[in-house]
C-alpha positions as CSV (number, residue, x, y, z in Angstrom):
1,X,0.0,0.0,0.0
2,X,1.7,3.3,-0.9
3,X,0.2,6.9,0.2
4,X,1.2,9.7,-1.6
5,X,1.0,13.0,0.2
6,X,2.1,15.8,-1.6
7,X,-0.2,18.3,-0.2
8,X,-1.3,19.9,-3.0
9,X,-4.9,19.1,-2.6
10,X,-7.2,20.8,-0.2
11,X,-8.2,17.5,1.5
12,X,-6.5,13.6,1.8
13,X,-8.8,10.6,0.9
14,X,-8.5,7.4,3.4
15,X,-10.2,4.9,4.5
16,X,-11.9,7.2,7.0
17,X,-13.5,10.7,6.4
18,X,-11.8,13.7,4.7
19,X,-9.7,15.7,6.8
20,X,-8.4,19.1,5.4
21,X,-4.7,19.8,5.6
22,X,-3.9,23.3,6.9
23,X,-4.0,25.8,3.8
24,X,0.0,27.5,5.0
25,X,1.5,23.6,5.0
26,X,0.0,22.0,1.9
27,X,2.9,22.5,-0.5
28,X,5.5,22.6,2.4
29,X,6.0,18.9,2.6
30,X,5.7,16.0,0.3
31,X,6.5,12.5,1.4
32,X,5.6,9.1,0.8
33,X,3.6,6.1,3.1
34,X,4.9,3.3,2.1
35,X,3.4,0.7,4.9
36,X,0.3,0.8,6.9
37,X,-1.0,-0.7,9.9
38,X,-3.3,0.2,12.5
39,X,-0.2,0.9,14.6
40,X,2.2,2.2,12.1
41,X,3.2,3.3,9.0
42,X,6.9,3.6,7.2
43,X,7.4,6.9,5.3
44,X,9.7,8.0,2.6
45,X,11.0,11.5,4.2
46,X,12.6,13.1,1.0
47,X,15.5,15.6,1.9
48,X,15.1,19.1,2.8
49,X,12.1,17.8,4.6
50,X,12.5,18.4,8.3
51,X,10.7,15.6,10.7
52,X,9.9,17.7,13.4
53,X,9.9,21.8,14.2
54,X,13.2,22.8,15.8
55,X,11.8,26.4,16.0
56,X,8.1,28.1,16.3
57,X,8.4,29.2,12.4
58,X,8.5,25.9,11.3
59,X,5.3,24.8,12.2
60,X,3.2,23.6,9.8
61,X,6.2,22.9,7.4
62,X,7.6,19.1,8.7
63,X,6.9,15.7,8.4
64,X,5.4,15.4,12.0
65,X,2.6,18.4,11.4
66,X,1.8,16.5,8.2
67,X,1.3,13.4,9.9
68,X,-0.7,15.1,12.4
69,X,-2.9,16.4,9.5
70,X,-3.0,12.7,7.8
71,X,-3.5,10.9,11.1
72,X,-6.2,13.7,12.2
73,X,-8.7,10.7,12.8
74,X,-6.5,8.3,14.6
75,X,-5.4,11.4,17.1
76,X,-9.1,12.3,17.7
77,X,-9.7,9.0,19.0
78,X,-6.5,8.6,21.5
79,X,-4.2,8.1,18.7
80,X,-0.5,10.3,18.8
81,X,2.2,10.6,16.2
82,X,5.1,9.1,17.4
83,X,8.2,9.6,15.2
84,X,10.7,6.8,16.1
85,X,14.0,7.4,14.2
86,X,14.9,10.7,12.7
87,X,17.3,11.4,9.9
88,X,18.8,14.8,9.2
89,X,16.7,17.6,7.3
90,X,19.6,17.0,4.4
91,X,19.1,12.9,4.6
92,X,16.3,11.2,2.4
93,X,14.6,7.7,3.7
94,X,12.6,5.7,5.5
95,X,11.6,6.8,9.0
96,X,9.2,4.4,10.8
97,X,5.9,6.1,13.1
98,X,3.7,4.4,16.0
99,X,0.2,5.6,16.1
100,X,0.0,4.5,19.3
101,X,1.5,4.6,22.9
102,X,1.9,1.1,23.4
103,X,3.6,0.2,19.7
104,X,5.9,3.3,20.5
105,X,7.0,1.9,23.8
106,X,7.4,-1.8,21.8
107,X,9.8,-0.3,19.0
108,X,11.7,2.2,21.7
109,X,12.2,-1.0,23.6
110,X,13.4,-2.8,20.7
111,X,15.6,0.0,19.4
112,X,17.6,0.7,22.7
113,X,17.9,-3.9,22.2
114,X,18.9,-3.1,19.0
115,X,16.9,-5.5,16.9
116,X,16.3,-3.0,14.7
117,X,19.2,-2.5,12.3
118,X,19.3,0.3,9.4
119,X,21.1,0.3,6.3
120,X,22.1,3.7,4.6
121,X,22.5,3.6,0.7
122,X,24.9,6.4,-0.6
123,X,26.8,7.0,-3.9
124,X,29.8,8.4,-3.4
125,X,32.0,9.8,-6.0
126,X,34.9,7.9,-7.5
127,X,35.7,4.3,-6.7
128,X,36.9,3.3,-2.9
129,X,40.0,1.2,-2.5
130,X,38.0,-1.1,-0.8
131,X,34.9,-3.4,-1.1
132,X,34.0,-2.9,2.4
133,X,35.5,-0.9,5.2
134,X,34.7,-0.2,9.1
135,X,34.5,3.4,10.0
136,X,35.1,4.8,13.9
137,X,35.0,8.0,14.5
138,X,33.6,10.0,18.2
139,X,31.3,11.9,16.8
140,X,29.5,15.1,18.5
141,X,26.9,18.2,18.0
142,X,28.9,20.9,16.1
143,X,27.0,23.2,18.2
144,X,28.8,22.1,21.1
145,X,32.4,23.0,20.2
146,X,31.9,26.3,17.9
147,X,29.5,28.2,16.2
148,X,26.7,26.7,13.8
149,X,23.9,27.3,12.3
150,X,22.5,24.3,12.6
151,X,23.5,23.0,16.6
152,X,22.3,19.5,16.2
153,X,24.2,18.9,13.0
154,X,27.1,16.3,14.3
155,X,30.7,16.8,13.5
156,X,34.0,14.4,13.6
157,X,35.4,15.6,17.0
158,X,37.8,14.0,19.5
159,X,35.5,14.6,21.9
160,X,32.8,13.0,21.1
161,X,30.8,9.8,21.2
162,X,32.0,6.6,19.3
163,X,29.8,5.9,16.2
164,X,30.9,3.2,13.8
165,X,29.5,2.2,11.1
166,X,30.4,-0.9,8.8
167,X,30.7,0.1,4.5
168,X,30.1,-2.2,1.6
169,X,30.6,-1.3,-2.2
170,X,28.0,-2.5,-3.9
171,X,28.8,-1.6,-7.6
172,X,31.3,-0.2,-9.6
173,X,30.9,2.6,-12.5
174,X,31.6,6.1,-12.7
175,X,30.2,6.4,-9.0
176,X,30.0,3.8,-6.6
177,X,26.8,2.8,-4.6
178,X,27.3,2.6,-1.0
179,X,25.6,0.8,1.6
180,X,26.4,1.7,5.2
181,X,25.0,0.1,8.8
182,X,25.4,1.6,11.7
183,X,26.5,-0.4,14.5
184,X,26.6,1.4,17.5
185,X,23.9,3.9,18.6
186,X,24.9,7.4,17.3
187,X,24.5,8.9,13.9
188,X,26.2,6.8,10.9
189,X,29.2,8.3,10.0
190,X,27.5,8.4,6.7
191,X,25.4,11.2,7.6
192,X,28.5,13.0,8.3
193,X,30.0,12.6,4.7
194,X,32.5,10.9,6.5
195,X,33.6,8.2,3.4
């Protein structure tokens, strides 16, 4: 089953009655629902899309408010958006939403087990020496240790957190296709450009 939500259209069609998305966010986001269950969904978050407001001028314009416009029936009747992993405003993919308390607190649970693994598919310019490669690197917010724009945005630093992350060339041509799994909890280095 996919959704697509581009929020051009005054209203979105489900299996439940209309519900009108907010006039000022209907061409701010456009994403993708890929899966659907009466407990989640999985959503193709294209890049610049933001998944949540980090400031009061972004309401309206993220992946979370249109959710909450697309779930409006589910949160009228005890339902709640629950956004469980986030990727940078710069990163497309899939991100994975309960609709409910109790299959938030399942995934959350099985996250911090980690029985949830993610894999990261990149092209990268050129051809790496290698076919597969792990990456460690303490990684931390840039915010932290000097002046950004963007304080979450994570940087390579000696202080920081170890993130590792294992690579894998899949292909070979004038750019090389990338896959990249995170193994410990932090950000891929992917994210970082790190390769």
């Amino acid at each position: 089953m996919s959704w697509n939500f581009p929020c051009r259209f005054n209203t979105l069609e489900r299996e439940h009655p209309t519900i009108a998305v907010p006039v000022k966010s209907r061409a701010a986001f456009d994403f993708t629902i890929l899966d659907e269950t009466e407990d989640w969904l999985v959503v193709d978050k294209p890049a610049p899309l933001q998944i949540h407001p980090s400031k009061p001028t972004d309401a309206g314009y993220t992946l979370w408010d249109g959710l909450r416009a697309l779930l409006g029936y589910e949160l009228a009747n005890g339902g709640q958006v629950s956004i469980l992993n986030r990727l940078d405003r710069e990163t497309s993919g899939v991100v994975l939403v309960a609709k409910n308390s109790v299959t938030a607190r399942r995934f959350g649970k099985a996250m911090m087990r980690r029985q949830i693994h993610k894999t990261y598919l990149a092209i990268v310019h050129g051809w790496p020496d290698w076919e597969t490669t792990t990456l460690d690197a303490p990684i931390l917010r840039q915010g932290d240790v000097m002046p950004s724009k963007i304080w979450v945005k994570q940087m390579v630093h000696k202080d920081g957190a170890s993130s590792i992350t294992d690579f894998r060339v899949l292909k070979k041509w004038s750019a090389a296709p990338v896959s990249a799994s995170p193994i410990s909890a932090s950000p891929p280095l992917l994210e970082l450009g790190s390769l």
